[in-house]
C-alpha positions as CSV (number, residue, x, y, z in Angstrom):
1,X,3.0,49.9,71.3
2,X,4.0,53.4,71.5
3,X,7.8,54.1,70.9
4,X,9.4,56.1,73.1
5,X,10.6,59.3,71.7
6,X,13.8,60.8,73.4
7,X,15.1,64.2,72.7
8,X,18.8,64.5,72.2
9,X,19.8,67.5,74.3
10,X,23.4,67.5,73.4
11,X,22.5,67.2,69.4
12,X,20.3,70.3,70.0
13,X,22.7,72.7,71.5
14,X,25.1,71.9,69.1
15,X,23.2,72.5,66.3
16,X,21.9,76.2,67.8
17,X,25.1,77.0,68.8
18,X,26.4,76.6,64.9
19,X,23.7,78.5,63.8
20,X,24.3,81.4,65.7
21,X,28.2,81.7,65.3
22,X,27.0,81.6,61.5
23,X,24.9,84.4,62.0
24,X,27.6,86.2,64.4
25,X,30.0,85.9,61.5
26,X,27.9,87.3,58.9
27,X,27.2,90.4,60.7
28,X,31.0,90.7,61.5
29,X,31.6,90.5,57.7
30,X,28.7,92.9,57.0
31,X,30.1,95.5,59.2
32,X,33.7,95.1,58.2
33,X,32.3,95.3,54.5
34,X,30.6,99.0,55.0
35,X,33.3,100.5,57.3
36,X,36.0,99.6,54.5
37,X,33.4,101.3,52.0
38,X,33.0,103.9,54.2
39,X,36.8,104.6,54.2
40,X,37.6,104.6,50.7
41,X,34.5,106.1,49.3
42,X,34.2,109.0,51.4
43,X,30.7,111.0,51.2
44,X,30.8,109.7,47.3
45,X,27.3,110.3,47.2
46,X,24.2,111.5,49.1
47,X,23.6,113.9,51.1
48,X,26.6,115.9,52.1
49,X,27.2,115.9,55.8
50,X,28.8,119.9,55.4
51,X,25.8,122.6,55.5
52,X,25.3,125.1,53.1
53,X,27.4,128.3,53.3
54,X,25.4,131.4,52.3
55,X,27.4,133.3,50.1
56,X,28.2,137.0,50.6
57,X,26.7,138.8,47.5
58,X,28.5,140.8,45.1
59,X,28.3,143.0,42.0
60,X,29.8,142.0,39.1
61,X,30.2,142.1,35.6
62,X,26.8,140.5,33.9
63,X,29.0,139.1,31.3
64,X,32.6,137.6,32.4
65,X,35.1,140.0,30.2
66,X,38.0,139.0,28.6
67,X,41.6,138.0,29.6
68,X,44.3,141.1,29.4
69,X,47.9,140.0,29.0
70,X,51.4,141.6,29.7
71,X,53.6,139.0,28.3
72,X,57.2,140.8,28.4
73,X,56.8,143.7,30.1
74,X,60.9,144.5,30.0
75,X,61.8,144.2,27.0
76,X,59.7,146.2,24.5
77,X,57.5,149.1,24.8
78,X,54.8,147.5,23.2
79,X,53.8,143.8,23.0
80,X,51.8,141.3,20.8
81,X,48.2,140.3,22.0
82,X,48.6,136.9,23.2
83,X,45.3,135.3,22.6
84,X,45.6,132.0,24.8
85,X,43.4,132.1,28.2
86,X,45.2,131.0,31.6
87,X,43.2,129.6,33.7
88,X,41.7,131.4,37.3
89,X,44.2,130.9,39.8
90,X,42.1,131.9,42.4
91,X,42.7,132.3,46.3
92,X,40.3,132.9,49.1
93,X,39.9,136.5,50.3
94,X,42.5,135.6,53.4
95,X,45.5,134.8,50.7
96,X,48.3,133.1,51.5
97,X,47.4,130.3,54.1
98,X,49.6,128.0,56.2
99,X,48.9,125.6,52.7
100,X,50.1,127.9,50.1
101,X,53.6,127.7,51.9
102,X,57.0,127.8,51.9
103,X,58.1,125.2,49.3
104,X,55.8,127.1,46.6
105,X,57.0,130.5,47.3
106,X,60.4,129.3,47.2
107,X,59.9,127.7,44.3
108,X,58.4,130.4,42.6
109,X,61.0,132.6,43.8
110,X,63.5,131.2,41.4
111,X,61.1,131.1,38.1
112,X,58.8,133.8,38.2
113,X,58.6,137.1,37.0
114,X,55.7,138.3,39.0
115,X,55.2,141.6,36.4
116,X,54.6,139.1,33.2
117,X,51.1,138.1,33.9
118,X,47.1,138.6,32.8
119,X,44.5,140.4,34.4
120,X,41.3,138.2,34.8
121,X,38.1,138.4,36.1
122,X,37.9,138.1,39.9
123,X,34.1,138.0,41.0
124,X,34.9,138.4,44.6
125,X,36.1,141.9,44.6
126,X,38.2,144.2,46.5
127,X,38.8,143.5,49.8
128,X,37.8,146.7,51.4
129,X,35.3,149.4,50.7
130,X,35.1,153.1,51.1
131,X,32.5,152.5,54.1
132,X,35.1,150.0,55.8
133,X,38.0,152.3,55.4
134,X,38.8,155.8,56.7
135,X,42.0,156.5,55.0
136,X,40.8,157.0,51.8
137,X,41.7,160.6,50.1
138,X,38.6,162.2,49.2
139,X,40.1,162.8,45.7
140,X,40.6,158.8,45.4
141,X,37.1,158.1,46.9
142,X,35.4,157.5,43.6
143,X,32.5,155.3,45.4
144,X,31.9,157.9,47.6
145,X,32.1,160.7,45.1
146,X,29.8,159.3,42.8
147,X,31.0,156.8,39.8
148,X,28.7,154.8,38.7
149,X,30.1,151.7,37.2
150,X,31.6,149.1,39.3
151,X,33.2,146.4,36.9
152,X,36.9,148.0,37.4
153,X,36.9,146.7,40.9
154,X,36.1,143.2,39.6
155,X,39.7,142.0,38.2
156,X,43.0,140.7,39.7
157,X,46.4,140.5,38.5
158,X,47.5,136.7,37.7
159,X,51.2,136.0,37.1
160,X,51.8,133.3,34.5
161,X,54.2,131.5,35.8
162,X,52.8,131.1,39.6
163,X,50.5,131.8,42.4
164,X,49.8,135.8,43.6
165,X,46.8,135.6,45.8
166,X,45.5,138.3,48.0
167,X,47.9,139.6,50.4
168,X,46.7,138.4,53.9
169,X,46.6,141.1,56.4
170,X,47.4,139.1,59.6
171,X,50.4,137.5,57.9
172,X,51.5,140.7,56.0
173,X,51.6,142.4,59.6
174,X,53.2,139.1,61.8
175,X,56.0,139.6,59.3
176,X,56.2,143.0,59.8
177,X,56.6,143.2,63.4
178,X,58.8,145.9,65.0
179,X,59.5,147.1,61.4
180,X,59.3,150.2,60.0
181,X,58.2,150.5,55.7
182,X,58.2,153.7,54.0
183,X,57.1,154.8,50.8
184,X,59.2,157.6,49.1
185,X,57.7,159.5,46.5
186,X,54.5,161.5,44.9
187,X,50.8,161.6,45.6
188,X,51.2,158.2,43.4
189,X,53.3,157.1,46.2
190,X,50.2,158.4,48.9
191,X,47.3,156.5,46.7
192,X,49.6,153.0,46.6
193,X,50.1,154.0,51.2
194,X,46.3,154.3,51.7
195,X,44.6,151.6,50.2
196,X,47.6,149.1,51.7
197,X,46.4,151.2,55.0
198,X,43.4,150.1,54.0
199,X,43.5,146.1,53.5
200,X,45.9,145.9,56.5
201,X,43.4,147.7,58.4
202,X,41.1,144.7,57.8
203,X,43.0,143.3,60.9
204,X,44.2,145.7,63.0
205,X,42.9,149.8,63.2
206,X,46.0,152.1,62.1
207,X,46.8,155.0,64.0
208,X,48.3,157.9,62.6
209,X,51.0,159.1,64.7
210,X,52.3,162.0,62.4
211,X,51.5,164.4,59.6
212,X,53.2,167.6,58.4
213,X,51.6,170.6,58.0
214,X,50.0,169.6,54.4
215,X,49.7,166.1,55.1
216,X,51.9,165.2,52.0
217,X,54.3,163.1,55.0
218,X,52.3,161.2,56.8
219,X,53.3,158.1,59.4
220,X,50.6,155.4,61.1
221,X,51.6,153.1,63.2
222,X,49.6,149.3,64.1
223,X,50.4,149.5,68.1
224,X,49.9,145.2,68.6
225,X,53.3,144.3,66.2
226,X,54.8,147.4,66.7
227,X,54.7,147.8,63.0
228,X,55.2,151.4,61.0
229,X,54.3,152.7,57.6
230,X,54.9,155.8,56.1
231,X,54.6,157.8,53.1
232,X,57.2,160.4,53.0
233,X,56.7,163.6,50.1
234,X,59.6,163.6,47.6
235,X,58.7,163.6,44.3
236,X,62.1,164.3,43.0
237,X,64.1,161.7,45.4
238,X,66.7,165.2,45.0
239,X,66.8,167.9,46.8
240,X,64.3,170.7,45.1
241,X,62.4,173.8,46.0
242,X,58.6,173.9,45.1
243,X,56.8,177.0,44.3
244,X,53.3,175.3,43.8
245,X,50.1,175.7,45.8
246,X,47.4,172.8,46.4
247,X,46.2,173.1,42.8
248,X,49.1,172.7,41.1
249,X,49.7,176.6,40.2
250,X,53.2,177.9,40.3
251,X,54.4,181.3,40.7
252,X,58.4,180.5,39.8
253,X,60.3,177.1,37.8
254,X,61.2,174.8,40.5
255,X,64.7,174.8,41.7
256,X,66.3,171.0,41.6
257,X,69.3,170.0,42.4
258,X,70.7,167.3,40.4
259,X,73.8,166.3,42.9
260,X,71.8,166.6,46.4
261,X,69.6,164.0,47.4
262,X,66.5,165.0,49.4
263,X,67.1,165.2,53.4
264,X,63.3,164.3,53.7
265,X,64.8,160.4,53.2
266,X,68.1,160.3,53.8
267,X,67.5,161.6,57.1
268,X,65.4,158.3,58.1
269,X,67.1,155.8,55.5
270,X,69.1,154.1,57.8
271,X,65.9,153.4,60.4
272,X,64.1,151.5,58.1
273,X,63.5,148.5,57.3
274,X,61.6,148.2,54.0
275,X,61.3,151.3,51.4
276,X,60.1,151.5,48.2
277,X,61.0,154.4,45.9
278,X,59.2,156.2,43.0
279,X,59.9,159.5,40.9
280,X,58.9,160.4,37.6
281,X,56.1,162.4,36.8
282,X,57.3,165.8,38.3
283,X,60.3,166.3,36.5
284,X,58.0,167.3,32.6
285,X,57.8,170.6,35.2
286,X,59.5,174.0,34.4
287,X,62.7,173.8,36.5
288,X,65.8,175.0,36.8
289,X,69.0,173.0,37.2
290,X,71.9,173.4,40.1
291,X,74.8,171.3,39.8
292,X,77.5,172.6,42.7
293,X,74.9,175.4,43.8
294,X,75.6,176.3,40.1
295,X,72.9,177.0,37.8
296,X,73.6,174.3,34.8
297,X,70.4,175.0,33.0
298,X,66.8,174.5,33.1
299,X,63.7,172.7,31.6
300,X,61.2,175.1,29.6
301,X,62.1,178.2,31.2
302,X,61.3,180.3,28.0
303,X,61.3,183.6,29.9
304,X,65.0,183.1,30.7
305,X,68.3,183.4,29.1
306,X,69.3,179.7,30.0
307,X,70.8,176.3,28.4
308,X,67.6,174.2,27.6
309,X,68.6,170.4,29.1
310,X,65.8,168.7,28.9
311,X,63.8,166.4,31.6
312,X,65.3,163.4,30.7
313,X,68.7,164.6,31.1
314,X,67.7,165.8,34.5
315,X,66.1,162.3,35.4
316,X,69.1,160.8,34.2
317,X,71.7,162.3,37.0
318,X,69.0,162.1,39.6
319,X,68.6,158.5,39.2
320,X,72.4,157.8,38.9
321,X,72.9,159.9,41.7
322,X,70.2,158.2,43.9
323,X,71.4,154.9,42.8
324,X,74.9,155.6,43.6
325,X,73.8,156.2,46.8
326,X,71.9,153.3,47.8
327,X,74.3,150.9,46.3
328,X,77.0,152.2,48.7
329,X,74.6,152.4,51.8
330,X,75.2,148.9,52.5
331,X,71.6,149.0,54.0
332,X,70.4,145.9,55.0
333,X,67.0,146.1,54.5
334,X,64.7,145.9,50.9
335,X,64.8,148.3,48.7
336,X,62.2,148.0,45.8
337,X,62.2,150.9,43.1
338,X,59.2,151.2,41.8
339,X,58.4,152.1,37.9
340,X,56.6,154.9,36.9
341,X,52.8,154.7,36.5
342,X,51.5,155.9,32.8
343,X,49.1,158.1,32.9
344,X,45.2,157.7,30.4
345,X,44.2,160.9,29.1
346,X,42.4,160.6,26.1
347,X,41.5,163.3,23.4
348,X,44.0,165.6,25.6
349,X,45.7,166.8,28.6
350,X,44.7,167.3,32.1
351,X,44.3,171.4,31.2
352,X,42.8,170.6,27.8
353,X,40.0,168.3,27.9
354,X,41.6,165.3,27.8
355,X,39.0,162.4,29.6
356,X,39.6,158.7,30.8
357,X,36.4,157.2,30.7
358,X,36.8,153.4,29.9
359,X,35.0,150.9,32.2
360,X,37.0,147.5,31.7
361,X,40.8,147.3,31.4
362,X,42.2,146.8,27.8
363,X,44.0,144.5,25.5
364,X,47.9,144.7,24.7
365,X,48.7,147.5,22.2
366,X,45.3,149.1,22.8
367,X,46.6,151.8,24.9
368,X,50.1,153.0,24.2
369,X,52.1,154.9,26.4
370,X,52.8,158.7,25.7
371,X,56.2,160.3,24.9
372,X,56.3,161.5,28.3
373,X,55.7,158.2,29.7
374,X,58.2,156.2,27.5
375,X,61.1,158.3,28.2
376,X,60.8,158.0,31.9
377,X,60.5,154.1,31.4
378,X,63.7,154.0,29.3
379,X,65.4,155.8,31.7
380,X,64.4,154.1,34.7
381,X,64.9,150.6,33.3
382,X,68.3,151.2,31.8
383,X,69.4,152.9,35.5
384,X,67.8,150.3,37.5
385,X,70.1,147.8,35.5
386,X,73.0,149.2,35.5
387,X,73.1,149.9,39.4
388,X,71.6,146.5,40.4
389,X,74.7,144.3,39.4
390,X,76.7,146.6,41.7
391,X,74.2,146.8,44.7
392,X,74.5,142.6,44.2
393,X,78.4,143.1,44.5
394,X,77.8,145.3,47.2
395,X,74.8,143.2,49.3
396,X,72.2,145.4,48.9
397,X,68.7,143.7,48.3
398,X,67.4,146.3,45.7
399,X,64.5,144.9,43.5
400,X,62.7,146.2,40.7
401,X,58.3,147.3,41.0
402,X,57.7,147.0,37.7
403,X,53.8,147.7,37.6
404,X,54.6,150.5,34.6
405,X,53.5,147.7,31.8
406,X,50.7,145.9,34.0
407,X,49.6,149.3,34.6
408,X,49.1,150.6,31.0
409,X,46.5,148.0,30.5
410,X,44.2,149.7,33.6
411,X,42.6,153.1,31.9
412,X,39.1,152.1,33.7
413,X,41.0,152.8,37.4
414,X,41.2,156.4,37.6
415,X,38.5,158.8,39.2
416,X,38.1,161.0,35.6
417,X,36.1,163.5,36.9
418,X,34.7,161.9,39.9
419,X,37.9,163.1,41.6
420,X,35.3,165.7,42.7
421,X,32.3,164.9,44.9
422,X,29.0,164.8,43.0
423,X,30.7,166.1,39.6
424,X,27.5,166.2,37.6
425,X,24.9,167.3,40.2
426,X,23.9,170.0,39.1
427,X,25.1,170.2,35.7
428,X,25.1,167.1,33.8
429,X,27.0,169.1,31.1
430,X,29.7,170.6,33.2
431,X,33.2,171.2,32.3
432,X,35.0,169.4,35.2
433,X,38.9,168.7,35.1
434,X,39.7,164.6,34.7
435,X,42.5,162.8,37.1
436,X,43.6,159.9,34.8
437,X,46.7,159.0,36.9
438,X,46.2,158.5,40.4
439,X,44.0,155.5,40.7
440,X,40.5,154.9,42.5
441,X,40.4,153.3,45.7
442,X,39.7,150.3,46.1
443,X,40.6,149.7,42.7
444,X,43.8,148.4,40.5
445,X,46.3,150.1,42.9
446,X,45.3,147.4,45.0
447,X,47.0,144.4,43.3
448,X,50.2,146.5,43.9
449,X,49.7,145.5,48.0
450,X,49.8,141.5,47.0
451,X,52.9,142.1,44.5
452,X,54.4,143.5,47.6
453,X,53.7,140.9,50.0
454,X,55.1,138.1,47.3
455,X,58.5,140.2,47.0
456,X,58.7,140.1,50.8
457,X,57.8,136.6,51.2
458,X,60.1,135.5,48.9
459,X,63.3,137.4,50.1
């Protein structure tokens, strides 16, 4: 007899229905397991989800050259070679971003001497070109004119104690807006004006609104911030009358005034909201001294029958004069005084051969500064001292611009003899006439625009 076999319904469904809530479970657990693995081991291998970026090429040095150090720039003429590499503090081309902020510039604010610092390598280059820039004075235009190395433009300025990246053009100008800089001075004063032109340019056009008659004072303005610059001629900071043409060729001593200051600045002083001021150079020229429309005496005047006082000594008043004035013109603006730049003639002068044809900046106590140099760096930095306590007393922001030392270390920066378009065209042997102060553009002048933009940042 055949049992009969019943089939347990309930038993069944049960059973099924465990199974699945089993199986429901484990993918639950599965899923939990990768998302958690997911969140703390982002993209920790594989295939990156980010495409390649293609990566603007540049020349730059085939081998990566050394590390060159300023380590007290101050305190001594010259200074030991520090041997010890810092590391590349490098910044994108844009500079500061919202990241590199406010609790890092105020903190290096209070520790940093942004003038004690390396130059080191910096394969990205300037920021500008002589084909992206139209401001560029043709005598500055080294690219354009002909030079044939490239590895000067490949270096930036590194402080050691914190960041100095590339001053950002949008920023630089937002902070400017409805201001008005200046910068007072020589044709140094005009190279450091045009290649800042140049990298704000990168964000908005400049239009030149003014220029005198030989274009020494010129004035642009950047129309969406309502933002000014100029460069205003006064290479004395006193009052002085020039007998000189375009070339440098005088047909009397210059008359200087030691006790007036130069109306071409005071004039607009008050207007302004940032200036920087420079002097120097000019004053190893043949003058004559006035003190009370009185002639006092005169530098190399050999042809006359006058007291022989010496540059220096003429320096010397200007400076306390010009200080004097600014400490007491509770101005509140900035007011940066910028240090002399040395000049890198080698194997002579300007007039007598004298060349600067380096390619790559050099070490510490390579390149020494000449008399000329030195004395107007003494000068400066014992003057600059002395009036800053009382412009501290008095308010007024005045701050030091010391590239002088960081500077010294740049002879590969200067147009040599491709101040001149084509120098060696025609005559690979010619005799041409070397600039070894003013500085190519772009080139190490350059790292003067980001110093500037730290200084403002930081108050």
């Amino acid at each position: 007899m055949m049992k009969k076999i019943s089939f347990n319904w309930t038993s069944w469904w049960w059973s099924l229905h465990k199974q699945n809530y089993l199986v429901l479970k484990l993918g639950v657990s599965i899923l939990l397991i990768g998302l958690v693995f997911r969140l703390l081991y982002p993209l920790s291998g594989g295939v990156s989800e980010v495409q390649d970026i293609p990566i603007q090429q540049t020349v730059s040095p085939s081998t990566p050259p050394p590390l060159v150090s300023v380590s007290s720039p101050l305190n001594s003429n010259q200074h030991s070679p520090n041997g010890t590499e810092t590391s590349d503090r490098s910044s994108d081309s844009s500079g500061f971003n919202e990241a590199d902020n406010e609790s890092q510039e105020n903190e290096d604010a209070g520790r940093c001497d942004l003038f004690v610092g390396d130059w080191i390598p910096h394969p990205g280059g300037p920021v500008y070109t002589n084909e992206t820039c139209d401001w560029i004075e043709g005598h500055q235009n080294c690219m354009k004119n002909g030079r044939p190395d490239t590895g000067y433009l490949y270096w930036r300025w590194s402080p050691r104690e914190c960041e100095l990246p590339q001053l950002n053009p949008n920023r630089f100008l937002e902070l400017m807006r409805n201001k008005a800089l200046a910068l007072i001075g020589d044709s140094i004063s005009r190279n450091h004006i045009q290649s800042l032109i140049c990298v704000l340019s990168k964000a908005e056009k400049a239009v030149q609104v003014y220029h005198d008659e030989d274009y020494k004072s010129r004035r642009w303005l950047f129309p969406s911030h309502n933002f000014t610059v100029s460069v205003l001629w006064s290479p004395f900071l006193a009052q002085a009358a020039i007998f000189e043409d375009y070339n440098g060729v005088s047909t009397s001593e210059i008359e200087l005034h030691l006790d007036k200051l130069d109306g071409t600045w005071t004039e607009q002083f008050k207007s302004l909201d940032y200036i920087m001021f420079s002097s120097g150079e000019w004053y190893a020229k043949s003058a004559i001294y006035y003190k009370n429309n009185t002639v006092l005496g005169c530098h190399y005047c050999p042809k006359r029958n006058l007291t022989e006082r010496g540059f220096d000594f003429a320096y010397r008043e200007v400076l306390r004069n010009f200080f004097d004035y600014i400490t007491e013109s509770n101005h509140k603006g900035m007011i940066f005084f910028r240090t002399s730049t040395p000049e890198h003639f080698e194997n002579g002068e300007w007039f007598s051969g004298g060349t600067c044809n380096r390619t790559e900046p050099v070490k510490e106590g390579e390149f020494l500064r000449n008399e000329l140099n030195r004395i107007l760096r003494d000068i400066e930095i014992e003057e600059f001292r002395n009036a800053s306590t009382k412009a501290s007393e008095k308010g007024v922001n005045l701050k030091l611009f010391d590239v002088n030392p960081l500077s010294l270390l740049r002879p590969d920066g200067h147009p040599g003899p491709y101040r001149f378009f084509q120098p060696f065209a025609k005559d690979k042997n010619a005799k041409i006439i070397k600039d070894c102060l003013h500085w190519c553009l772009p080139g190490p002048i350059d790292t003067w625009n980001d110093l500037l933009m730290k200084m403002v940042v930081n108050g």
